[in-house]
N, C-alpha and C positions, 0 to 999 in steps of 0.2 A: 429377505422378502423376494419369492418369485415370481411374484406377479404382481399389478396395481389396476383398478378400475380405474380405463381411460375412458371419454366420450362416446368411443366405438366398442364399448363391452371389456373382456378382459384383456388385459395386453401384455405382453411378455415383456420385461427390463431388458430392454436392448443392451448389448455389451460395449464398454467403450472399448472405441475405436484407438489404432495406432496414427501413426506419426504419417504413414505414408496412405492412409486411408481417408484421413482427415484430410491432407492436402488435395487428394484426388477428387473423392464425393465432393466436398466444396467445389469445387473449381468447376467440376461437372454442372452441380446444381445452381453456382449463380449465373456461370454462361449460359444455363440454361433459361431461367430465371429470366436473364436479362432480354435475351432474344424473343420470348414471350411477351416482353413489355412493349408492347408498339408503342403505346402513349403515352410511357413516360416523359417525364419533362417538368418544366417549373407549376406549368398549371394543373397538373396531376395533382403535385407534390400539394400545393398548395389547398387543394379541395381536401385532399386524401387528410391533412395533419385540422382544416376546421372539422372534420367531419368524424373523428376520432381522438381528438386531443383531448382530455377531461381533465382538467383543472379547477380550482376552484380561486378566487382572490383571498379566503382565509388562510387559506392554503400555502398563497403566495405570499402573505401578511405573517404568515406563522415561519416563513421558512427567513425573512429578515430579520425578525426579533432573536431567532435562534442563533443566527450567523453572531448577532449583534454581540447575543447574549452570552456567544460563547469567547470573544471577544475582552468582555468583560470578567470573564470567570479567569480566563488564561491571564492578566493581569493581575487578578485580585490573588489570585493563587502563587506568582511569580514575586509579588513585592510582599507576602505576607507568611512565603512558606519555603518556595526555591529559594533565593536568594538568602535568608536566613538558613536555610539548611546549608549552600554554601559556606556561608561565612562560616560557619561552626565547625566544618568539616576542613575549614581553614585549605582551602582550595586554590591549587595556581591560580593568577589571574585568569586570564587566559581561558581557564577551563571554567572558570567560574560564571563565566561572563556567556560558555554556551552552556550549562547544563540547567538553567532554568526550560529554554527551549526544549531539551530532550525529554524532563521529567513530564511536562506538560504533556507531549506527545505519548508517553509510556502509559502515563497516566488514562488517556481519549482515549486509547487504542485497544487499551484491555479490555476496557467496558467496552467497547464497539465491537471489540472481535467476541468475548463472550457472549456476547448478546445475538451475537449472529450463530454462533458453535449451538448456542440454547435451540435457536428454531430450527435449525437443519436434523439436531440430533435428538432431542428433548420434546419435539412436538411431531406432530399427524404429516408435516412437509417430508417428502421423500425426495426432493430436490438433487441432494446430493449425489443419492446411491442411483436416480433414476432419471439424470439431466433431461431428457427428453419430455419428461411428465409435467416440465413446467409451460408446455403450451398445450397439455391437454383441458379441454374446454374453455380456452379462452374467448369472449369477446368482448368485444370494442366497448370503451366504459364499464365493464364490471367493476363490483365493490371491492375494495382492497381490504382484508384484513386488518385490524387494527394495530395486531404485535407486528406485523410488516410495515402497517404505514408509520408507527412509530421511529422503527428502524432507519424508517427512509428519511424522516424529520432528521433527526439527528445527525445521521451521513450528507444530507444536503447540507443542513445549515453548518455543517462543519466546515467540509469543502467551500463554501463558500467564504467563511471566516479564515481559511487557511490559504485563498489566494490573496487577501491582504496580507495575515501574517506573514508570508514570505517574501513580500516586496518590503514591508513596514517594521516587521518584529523581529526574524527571523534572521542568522547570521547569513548573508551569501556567500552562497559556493561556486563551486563552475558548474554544475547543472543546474542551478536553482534558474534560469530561465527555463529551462527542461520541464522544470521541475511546476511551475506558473503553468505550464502549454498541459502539463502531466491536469492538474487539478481543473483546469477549464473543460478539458473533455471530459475526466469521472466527473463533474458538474453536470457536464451535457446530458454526457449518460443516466446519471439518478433522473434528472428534472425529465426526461424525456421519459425513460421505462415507465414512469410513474404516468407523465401522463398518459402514455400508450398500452397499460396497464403490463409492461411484461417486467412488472415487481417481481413475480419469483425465480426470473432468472439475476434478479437485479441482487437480490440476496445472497444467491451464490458465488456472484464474481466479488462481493463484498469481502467474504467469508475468505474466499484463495487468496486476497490481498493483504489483507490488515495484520494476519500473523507476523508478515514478515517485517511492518513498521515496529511489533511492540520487540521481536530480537534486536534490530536496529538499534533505537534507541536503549535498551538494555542493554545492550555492549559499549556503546557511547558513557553510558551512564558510569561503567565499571571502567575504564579508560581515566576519564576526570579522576577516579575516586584512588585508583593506586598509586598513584602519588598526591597524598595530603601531608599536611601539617608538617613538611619536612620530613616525610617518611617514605619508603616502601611499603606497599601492602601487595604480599603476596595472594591474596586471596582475591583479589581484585583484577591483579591483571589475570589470573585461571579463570576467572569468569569472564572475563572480556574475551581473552581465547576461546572459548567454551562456545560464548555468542556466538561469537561470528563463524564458527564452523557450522552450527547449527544456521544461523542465518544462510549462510552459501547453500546449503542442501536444503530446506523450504520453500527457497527463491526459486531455486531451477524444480523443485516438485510440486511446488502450491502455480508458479504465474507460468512456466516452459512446460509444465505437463499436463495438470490437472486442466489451468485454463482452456489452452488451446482444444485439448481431446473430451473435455465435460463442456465449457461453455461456450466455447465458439462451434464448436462439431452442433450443438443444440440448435443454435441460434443459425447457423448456415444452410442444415440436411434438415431436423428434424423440425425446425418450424414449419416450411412450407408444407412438409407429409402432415402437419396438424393442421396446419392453418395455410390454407393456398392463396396465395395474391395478401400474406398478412402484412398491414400497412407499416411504409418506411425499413422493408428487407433492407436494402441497399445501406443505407444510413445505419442503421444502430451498428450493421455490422462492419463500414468504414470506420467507426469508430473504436469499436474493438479490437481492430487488424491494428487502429491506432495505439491503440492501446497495450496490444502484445508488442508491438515494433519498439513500445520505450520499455518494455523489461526488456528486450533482448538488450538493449542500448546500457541500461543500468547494470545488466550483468557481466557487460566488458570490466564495471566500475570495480564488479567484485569479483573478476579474475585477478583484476589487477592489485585490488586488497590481498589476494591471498599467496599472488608472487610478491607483494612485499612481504608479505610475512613470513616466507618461508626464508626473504634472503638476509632479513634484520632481526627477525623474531620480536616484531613489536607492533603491535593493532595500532592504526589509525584511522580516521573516515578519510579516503582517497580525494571527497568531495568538497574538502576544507579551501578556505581561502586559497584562489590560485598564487598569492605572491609568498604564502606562507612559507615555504619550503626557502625561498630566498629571503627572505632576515634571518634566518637561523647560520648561526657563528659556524664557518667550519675547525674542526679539532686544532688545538693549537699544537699539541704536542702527539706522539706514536703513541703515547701511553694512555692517552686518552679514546674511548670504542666509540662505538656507532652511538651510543643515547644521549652520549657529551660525561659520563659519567668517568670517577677516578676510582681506582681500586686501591685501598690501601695494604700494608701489612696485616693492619688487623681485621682484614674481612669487611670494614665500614663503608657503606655507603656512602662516598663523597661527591657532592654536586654542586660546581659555583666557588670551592675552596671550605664548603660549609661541609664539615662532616655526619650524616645521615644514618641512623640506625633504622634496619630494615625491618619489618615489621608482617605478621598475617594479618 
């Protein structure tokens, strides 16, 4: 597509910009920006967010019922389907006891990220190819599309179901306060784009996100699963490898590159050329800058995943229990390697004195 009807007639698909473009024109436009702002301050702020906020209370009634409701599903799902699929699968403890958590997630994720993949690529939204065209003719309270506001239902009340899960259901890690601070801002950011109508950028930063939860949790998934019932399963740990190398290379091109250079380059330069003086610049985009500062934070987590793995050649989540590493037995004897495992003569998998046949 080389062209899209903007507000002002035809307009060319601006090209994204690089790394070093991005940080300049920003920088340029908000100090600019700011300097322009004589009257900012709390009582701006305050007039600015009654006089363009558009909310409704069903709205706000629909988005607890959902949270509630999802809530109730990830249980009903957990004691009626995870958990029984564990057991069946005759699962370390241990693993057993997080992989209800991951399918759930695998589970949200796909439909979320599908469902986002459908409107960027599948419908009339050019969002993607054309990041800037999501503040052409915008204004204050327009009507939100319904396949959007759907979207948005469902990514709210998630997000909001998923900072209980994390304090209440979910195993703790050593990010998962990160991880609380992570889901209170994307909360902020849906409930706010929404009411400040800039849903279709809200779409997009959806979209560079969620792929990389449903790798995540699929590799987690394959982790659990290669070792069952007293077995090896090679096919299991190739796809847990498999994961997570794909996971490492999405992360740094869906939230380090795409992000920054499609949706913060929009939200920083090309709003104000659409929309001049457009209410709460400052803010949504604090919040994004927040928001890129914990993938960069999260991607220390998976440098560090893949120098372990290169130095043991064995996938784990880096984020597990910080004492975990300390109950585990170290080797009693030379002959035993890195996994705890024994080699015997006849090629068998031995583990604990129990002998083990390995398995695809």
């Amino acid at each position: 597509m080389d062209s899209l009807a903007g507000s002002a007639g035809t307009v060319e698909v601006e090209p994204m910009p690089g790394y070093i473009e991005f940080i300049t024109r920003s920088a340029i436009v908000m100090l600019d920006a700011w300097r322009d702002c004589s009257s900012c301050g709390l009582e701006l702020s305050k007039r600015t967010f009654l006089d363009n906020a558009y909310i409704t209370w069903t709205e706000i009634a629909l988005f607890f019922f959902c949270a509630y409701l999802w809530t109730k599903v990830r249980r009903g799902l957990t004691e009626s389907l995870f958990k029984p699929l564990g057991q069946w699968c005759r699962l370390l403890p241990k693993d057993a006891a997080k992989m209800p958590e991951s399918a759930w997630k695998l589970v949200f994720y796909t439909m979320s990220w599908s469902y986002s993949t459908y409107l960027l690529f599948f419908t009339s939204y050019s969002y993607f190819h054309d990041p800037p065209s999501v503040f052409y003719d915008w204004k204050s309270g327009m009507s939100v599309p319904t396949d959007i506001a759907i979207a948005y239902l469902i990514q709210g009340s998630f997000y909001g179901h998923s900072i209980y899960a994390t304090i209440y259901m979910d195993a703790w890690r050593k990010d998962s306060a990160v991880m609380v601070v992570h889901h209170i801002i994307t909360l902020a950011l849906i409930s706010f784009s929404y009411a400040f109508r800039y849903h279709n950028i809200g779409i997009l930063v959806l979209f560079l996100h969620d792929i990389n939860d449903i790798q995540l949790e699929f590799t987690k998934l394959n982790v659990y699963l290669k070792s069952r019932g007293g077995g090896y399963y090679l096919l299991n740990d190739v796809l847990s490898n498999l994961g997570s190398v794909s996971f490492s290379i999405t992360w740094f091109w869906f939230r380090l590159y795409w992000f920054p250079l499609k949706v913060m380059y929009a939200t920083c330069v090309s709003s104000l050329q659409s929309v001049p003086h457009i209410p709460f610049y400052f803010f949504f985009n604090a919040l994004l800058f927040a928001l890129l500062l914990m993938n960069i934070y999260w991607f220390l987590f998976i440098v560090m995943f893949v120098v372990k793995l290169l130095k043991v050649k064995e996938v784990n989540d880096v984020r597990e229990y910080e004492d975990e590493d300390s109950r585990k037995e170290p080797p009693a004897e030379n002959s035993t390697d890195d996994a705890g495992h024994h080699n015997s003569a006849q090629g068998k998998h031995v583990q604990n004195g129990i002998t083990k046949e390995k398995h695809l």
